[in-house]
C-alpha positions, 0 to 999 in steps of 0.5 A: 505485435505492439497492440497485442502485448499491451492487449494481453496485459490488460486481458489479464488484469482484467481477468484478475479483477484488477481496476485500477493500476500504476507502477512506477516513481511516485511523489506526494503530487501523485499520491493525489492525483491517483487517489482522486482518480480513485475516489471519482471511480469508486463515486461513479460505481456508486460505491457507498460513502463507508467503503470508499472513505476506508478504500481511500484511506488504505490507498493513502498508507499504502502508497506513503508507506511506499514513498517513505520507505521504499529501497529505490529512491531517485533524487536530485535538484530541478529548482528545488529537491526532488525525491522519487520513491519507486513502487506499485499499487493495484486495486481491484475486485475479488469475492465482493470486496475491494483489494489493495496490493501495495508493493517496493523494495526494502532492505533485508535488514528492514524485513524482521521488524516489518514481518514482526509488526504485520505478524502482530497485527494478522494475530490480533482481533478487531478489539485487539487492533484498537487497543493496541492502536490506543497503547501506540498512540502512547508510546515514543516513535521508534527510531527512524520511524517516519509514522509506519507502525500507526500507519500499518494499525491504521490499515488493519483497522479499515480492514474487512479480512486480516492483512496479508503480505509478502516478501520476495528476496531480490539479493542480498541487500533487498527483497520485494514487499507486498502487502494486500488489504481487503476491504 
């Protein structure tokens, strides 16, 4: 029975492109060592330099987007402050492109502003995202921001299709976030 269930998830990840999967906490230490996992995939592949550099370079934003800002957090002390943040990520293949899909929990109070700001980046062109990339170079960081609006241009510009995303409500205070870039 065991082997079945665990056979039948990956049948279906299989069957859905699907290559690489992790859910669960994450910390800067994982981030790492999954985007070497990654990058060593992509190498053997034989993916192009190109392609595995933007690959890579969505997967890092997603995941600390996922670090920084997810709604579930676990922390305490094992000798030192230890901050956990829980979420998940999937890369796969799907009509000769790449797909990441990042997804965690976010406040509902958080969801106007992120549906506000990836709403403007599905509106823009390739010349629009890079000068709006430029124009927020310039500007003051929101308040509480810990780098998210260049990191969500920095996703958009590596890019090959417009972003796409969605929201699913858990309750009243959070909703589940996904968000999936192609490239």
């Amino acid at each position: 029975m065991l082997a079945q269930q665990y056979a039948s998830i990956k049948r279906d990840l299989d069957e859905r492109g699907i290559v690489f999967s992790f859910s669960g906490y994450l910390s800067e230490g994982i981030l790492y060592s999954l985007g070497e996992a990654l990058r060593e995939k992509m190498a053997l592949e034989e993916a192009d330099g190109p392609t595995i550099r933007r690959v890579f370079s969505v997967f890092v934003e997603q995941m600390q987007n996922i670090i920084r800002y997810s709604a579930e957090k676990m922390s305490g002390s094992a000798g030192r402050t230890v901050e956990l943040s829980a979420g998940m990520v999937t890369i796969g293949m799907e009509g000769g492109k790449v797909f990441i899909v990042c997804g965690n929990t976010v406040r509902n109070s958080e969801v106007p502003r992120l549906k506000e700001r990836l709403d403007h980046l599905k509106s823009l062109d390739r010349d629009g995202i890079k000068t709006y990339y430029r124009e927020q170079l310039r500007e003051e960081p929101d308040d509480g921001s810990r780098g998210a609006t260049l990191g969500l241009i920095e996703i958009a510009r590596r890019a090959s299709d417009p972003i796409d995303y969605d929201f699913d409500a858990m309750d009243a205070d959070r909703s589940f976030f996904c968000l999936k870039v192609r490239v």
